[in-house]
LUMTI-540632 format. One line per 5 residues: their letters; for each residue x, y, z of C-alpha. Coordinates in Angstrom, 1 decimal. Each point is the difference from the previous one (the first is absolute). Example, Ala and Ser with C-alpha at 12.3 -4.5 7.8 and 13.67 -1.06 7.14 Angstrom:
<vogus>
as> 12.3,-4.5,7.8; 1.4,3.4,-0.7
</vogus>
This chain:
<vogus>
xxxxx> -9.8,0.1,-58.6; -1.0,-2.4,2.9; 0.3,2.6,3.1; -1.7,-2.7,2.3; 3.0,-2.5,-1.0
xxxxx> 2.6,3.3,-0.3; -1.0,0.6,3.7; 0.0,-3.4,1.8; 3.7,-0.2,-1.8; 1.0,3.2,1.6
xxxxx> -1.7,-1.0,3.2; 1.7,-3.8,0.0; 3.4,2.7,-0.6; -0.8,1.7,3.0; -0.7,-3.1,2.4
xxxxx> 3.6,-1.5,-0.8; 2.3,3.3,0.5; -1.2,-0.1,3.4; 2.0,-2.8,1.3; 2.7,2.1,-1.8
xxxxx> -0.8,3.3,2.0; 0.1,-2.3,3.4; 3.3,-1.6,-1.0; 1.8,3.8,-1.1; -1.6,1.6,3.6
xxxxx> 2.1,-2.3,1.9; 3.1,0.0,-2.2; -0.4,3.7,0.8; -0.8,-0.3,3.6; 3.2,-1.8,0.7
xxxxx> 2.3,2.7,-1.4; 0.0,1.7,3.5; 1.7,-3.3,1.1; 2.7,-0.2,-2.4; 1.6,3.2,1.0
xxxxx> 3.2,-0.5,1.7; -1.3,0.2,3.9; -3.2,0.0,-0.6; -3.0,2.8,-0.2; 1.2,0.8,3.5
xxxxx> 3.4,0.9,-1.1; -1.2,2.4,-3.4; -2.0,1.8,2.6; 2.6,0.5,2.8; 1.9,1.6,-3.2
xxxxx> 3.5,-1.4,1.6; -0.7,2.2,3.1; 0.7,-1.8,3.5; -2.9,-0.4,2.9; -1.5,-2.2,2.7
xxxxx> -1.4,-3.4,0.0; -3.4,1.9,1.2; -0.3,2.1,-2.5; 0.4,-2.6,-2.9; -2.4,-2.0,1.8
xxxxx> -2.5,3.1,-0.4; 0.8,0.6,-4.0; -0.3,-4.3,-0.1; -4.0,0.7,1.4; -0.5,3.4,-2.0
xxxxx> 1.3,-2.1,-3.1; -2.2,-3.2,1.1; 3.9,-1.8,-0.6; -0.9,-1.7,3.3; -3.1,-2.3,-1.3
xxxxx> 0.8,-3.0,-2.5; 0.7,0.4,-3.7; -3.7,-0.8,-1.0; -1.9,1.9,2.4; 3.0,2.8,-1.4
xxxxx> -1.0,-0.3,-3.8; -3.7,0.0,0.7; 0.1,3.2,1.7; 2.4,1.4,-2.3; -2.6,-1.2,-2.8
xxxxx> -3.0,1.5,1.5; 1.4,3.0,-0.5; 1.2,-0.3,-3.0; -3.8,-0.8,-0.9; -1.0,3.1,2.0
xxxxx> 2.6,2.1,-2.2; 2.8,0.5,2.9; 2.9,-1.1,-0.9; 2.1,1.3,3.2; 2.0,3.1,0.2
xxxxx> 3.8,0.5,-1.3; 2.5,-0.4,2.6; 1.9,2.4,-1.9; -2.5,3.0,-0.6; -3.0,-0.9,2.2
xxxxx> -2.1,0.4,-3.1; -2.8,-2.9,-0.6; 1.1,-2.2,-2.5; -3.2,0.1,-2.0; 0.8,4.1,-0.3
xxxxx> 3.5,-0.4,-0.6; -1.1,-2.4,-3.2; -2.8,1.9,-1.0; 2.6,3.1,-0.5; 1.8,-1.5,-1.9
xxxxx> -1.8,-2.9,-2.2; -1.8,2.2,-2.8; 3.8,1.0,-0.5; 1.4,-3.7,-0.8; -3.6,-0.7,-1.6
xxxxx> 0.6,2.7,-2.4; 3.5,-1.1,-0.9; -0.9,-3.6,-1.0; -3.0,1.3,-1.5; 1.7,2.3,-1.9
xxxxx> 3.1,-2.7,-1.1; -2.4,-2.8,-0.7; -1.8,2.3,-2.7; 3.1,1.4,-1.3; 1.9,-3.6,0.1
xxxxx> -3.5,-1.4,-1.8; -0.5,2.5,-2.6; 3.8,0.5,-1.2; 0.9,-4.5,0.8; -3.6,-0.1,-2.1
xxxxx> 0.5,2.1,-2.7; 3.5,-1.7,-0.4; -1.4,-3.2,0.2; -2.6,0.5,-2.3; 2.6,1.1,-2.4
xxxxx> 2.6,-3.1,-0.2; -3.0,-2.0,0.0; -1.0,1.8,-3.3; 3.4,0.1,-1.2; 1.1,-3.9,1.1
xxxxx> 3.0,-1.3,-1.0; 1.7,3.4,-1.5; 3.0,2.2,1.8; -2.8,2.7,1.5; -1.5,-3.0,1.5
xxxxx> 3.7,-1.4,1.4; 0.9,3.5,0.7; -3.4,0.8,2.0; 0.8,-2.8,2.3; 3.3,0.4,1.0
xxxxx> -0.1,4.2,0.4; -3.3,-1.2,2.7; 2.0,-3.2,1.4; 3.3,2.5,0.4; -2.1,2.6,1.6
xxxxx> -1.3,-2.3,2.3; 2.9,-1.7,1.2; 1.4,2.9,1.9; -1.5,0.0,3.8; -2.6,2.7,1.2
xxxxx> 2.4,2.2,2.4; 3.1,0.0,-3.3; -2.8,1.2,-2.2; -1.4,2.8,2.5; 3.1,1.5,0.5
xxxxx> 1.4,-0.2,-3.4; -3.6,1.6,-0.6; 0.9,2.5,3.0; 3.4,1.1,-1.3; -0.7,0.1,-3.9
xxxxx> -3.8,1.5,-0.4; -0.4,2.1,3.2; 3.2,1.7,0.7; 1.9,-0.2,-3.2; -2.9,0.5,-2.3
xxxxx> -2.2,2.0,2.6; -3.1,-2.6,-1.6; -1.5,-0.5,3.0; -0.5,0.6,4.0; 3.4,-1.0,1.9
xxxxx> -1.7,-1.3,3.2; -3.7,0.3,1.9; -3.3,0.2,-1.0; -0.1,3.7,-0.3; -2.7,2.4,1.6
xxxxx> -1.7,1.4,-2.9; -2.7,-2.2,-0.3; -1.2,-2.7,-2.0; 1.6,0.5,-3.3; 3.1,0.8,2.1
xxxxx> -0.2,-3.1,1.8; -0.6,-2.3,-3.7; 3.2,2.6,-1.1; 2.2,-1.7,2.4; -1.6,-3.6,-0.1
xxxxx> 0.7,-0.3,-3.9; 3.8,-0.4,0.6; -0.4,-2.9,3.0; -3.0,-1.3,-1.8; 2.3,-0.9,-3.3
xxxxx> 3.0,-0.9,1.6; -2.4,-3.0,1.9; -1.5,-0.7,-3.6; 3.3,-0.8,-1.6; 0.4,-3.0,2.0
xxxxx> -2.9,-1.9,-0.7; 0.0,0.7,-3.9; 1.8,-2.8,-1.5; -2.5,-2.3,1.5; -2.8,1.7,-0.7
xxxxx> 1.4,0.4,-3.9; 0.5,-3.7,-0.2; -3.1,-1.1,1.7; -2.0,2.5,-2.5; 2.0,-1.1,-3.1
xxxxx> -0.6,-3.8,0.9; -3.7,0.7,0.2; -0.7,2.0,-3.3; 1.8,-2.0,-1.7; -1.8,-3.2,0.6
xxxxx> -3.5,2.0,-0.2; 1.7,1.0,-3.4; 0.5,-3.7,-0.5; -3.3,-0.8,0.0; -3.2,-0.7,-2.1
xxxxx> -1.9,3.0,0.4; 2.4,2.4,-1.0; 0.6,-1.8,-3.6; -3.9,0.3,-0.6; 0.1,3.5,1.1
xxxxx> 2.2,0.7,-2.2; -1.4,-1.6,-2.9; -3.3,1.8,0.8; 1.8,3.0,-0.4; 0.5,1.5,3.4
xxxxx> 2.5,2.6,0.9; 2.9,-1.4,1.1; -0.3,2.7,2.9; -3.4,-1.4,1.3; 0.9,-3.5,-0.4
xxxxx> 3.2,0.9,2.4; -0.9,2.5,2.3; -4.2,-1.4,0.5; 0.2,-3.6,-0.8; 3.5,-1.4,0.6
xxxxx> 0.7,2.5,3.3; -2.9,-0.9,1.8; 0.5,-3.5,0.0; 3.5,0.2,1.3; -0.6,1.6,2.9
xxxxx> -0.2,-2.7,2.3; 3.5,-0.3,0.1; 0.8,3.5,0.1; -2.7,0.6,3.0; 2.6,-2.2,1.5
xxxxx> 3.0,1.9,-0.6; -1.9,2.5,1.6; -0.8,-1.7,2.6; 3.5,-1.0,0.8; 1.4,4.0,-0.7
xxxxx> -2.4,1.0,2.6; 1.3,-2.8,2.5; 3.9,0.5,-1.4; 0.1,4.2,0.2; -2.0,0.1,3.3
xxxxx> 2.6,-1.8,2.1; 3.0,1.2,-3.0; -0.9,3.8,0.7; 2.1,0.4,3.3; 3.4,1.0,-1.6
xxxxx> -1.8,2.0,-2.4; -1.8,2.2,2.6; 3.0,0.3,2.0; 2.1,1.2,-2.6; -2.6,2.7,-1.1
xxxxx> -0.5,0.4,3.3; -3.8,-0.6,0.1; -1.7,-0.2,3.1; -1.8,-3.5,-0.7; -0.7,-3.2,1.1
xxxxx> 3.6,-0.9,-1.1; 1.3,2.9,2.2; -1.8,-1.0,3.2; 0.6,-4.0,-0.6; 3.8,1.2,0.3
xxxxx> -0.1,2.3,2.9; -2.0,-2.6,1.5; 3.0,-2.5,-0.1; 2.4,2.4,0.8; -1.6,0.6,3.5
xxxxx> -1.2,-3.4,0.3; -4.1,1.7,0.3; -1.3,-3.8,-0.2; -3.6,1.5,0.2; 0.4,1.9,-3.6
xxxxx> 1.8,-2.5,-1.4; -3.0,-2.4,0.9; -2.4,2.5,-1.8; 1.9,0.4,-2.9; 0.6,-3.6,-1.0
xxxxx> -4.1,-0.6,1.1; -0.8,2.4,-2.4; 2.4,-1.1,-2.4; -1.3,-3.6,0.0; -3.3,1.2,0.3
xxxxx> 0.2,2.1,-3.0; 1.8,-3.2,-1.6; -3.2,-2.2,0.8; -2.2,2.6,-1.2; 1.4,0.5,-3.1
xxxxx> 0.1,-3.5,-0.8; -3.8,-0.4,0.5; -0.3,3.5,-2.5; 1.8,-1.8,-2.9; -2.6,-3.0,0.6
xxxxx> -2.5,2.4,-0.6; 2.0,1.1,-3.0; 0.6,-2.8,-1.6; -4.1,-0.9,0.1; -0.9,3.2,-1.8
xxxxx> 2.8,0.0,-2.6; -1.0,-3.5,-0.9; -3.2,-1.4,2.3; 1.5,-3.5,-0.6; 2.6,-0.1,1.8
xxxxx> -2.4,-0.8,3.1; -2.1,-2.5,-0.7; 3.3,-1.8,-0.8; 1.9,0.3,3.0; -3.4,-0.9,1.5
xx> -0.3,-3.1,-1.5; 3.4,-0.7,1.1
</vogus>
C-alpha cells in the first residue's frame, strides 16, 4: 500500500471540503435573520420595551455593524469554540451540545451497527439464495419494514415492547449507570435501525451478488475452497465499497432522522435541544446545532474517503487521476 499516494489523496480531500465548511458557516449564520422579526425579536421573547434599550441589545449583539463584519465575528468565535449563549437557558451553546451529543452519537452508532449487521446478514442471504421465495420474501419483509416513518415505528415500538410486553425501558436514559443507560438505548436504537434496512438489504444483496458473479469465486471454488471463506473473506471484502456508503449515508440519514425518536423516548439529545430551540426561537443554539451537524456531515465524508483507501487502496489513485 502506497501511504505517500493514500495521503496526498486524503490531503487533496481535505483542501476541497473547505470551500464547503465556508459556504455551510454562512448558510448557518443567516438563520438568525430568517426568524420572523429578526434576532432582536427571539431575544425580546414578545416582551414590550424602549427604543433605547433595543438599541443597547443591537451593540451587545454587534446587530448594529454590517452583515460581514457580523459573520466574521460570529466565526471567530466559532473558531475559538464560543458559540454564544442560549437565550432560553443562558447556558453556552458549546456546553449545552456537549451534554447532550455523546447521547445522539450513541444512538446512530448504535442503529448504524444494528441496521448493518441484521440489513447485512439479510443481504448476504438473498444474495446467496437469488432468485428463490426466501430471497423475494427477504426483500419485501426489509422494504415493508422500512416504509413505515421513524416517529410510527417508535411509538408502535413504545406501546407494544415497553408497556404491553414490559421488554424494555418506557422513557429516559435511566440512572443506574452504563449498562442502564445501553438498557434503555436498545429500544430507540432499533426502532431508528428499522428505517434504513431495506436499503441497506438491497444495496448489500446487489453487491454480493455481483462479487458472486465474478471470476474469482468460480476458481475458488474449483480449488476447493469453503464456500464460507470464499463468501465471508473473499467476496465480502470486495463489496464493501458500496456498503461503506450506505454507511455513510445511515450516519448522515439517522443523525438529522433521530429527532422524533428522542422525543418520543424522551431522550435528552441533540434532537431534544434542536426542538426546544425552535420552540423558543434560541437562534444561538439552533446556530450550534446545525454547525455541528454540518460539521459532523463534512467530517464524516472525509472518514469514508479514508475508508474507502484502506478497504481497497485503489480507489485513490483513481479519483486522482481524474
Amino acid at each position: 500500500m502506497d501511504t505517500r499516494g493514500i495521503a496526498s489523496y486524503l490531503l487533496r480531500r481535505l483542501l476541497l471540503l473547505i470551500p464547503l465548511a465556508v459556504g455551510v458557516s454562512i448558510v448557518v449564520f443567516l438563520l438568525a435573520s430568517m426568524i420572523p422579526g429578526g434576532p432582536i425579536a427571539a431575544l425580546l421573547a414578545g416582551k414590550s420595551t424602549d427604543t433605547a434599550t433595543i438599541e443597547a441589545m443591537r451593540q451587545r449583539y454587534n446587530l448594529d455593524l454590517p452583515l460581514y463584519e457580523q459573520y466574521l465575528l460570529w466565526m471567530r468565535g466559532v473558531l475559538q469554540g464560543n458559540l454564544g449563549t442560549s437565550i432560553f437557558t443562558g447556558q453556552p451553546v458549546s456546553a449545552a451540545i456537549l451534554e447532550r451529543i455523546w447521547l445522539t452519537l450513541a444512538l446512530n452508532l448504535s442503529g448504524v451497527l444494528m441496521c448493518l449487521l441484521i440489513g447485512g446478514m439479510l443481504g448476504i442471504a438473498a444474495a446467496v439464495n437469488r432468485g428463490s421465495f426466501f430471497d423475494r420474501a427477504i426483500v419485501s419483509v426489509s422494504l415493508f419494514l422500512s416504509s413505515a416513518p421513524s416517529f410510527v415505528l417508535a411509538i408502535a415500538g413504545l406501546y407494544l415492547l415497553a408497556y404491553k410486553l414490559g421488554w424494555f425501558p418506557l422513557f429516559g436514559i435511566g440512572k443506574g449507570g452504563f449498562l442502564e443507560t445501553l438498557r434503555h438505548l436498545a429500544l430507540p436504537a432499533l426502532v431508528v435501525s428499522i428505517s434504513p434496512l431495506g436499503f441497506v438489504t438491497k444495496m448489500v444483496r446487489a453487491s454480493m451478488i455481483d462479487q458472486l458473479d465474478q471470476d474469482y469465486v468460480t476458481f475458488a471454488r474449483a480449488r476447493g475452497v469453503p464456500y464460507s471463506r470464499v463468501l465471508f473473506v473473499h467476496a465480502l471484502r470486495n463489496a464493501l465499497i458500496p456498503i461503506l456508503t450506505a454507511a455513510g449515508l445511515l450516519f448522515v440519514g439517522l443523525l438529522t432522522g433521530t429527532v422524533f425518536v428522542e422525543t418520543v423516548f424522551g431522550l435528552p439529545g441533540m434532537g431534544r435541544l434542536l426542538i426546544t430551540a425552535v420552540q423558543f426561537n434560541d437562534f444561538p443554539v439552533m446556530q450550534g446545532v446545525v454547525l455541528f451537524v454540518a460539521a459532523w456531515i463534512v467530517l464524516l465524508n472525509l472518514i469514508i474517503d479514508a475508508l474507502y483507501t484502506i478497504v481497497d487502496p485503489r480507489v485513490a489513485f483513481a479519483r486522482a487521476a481524474q
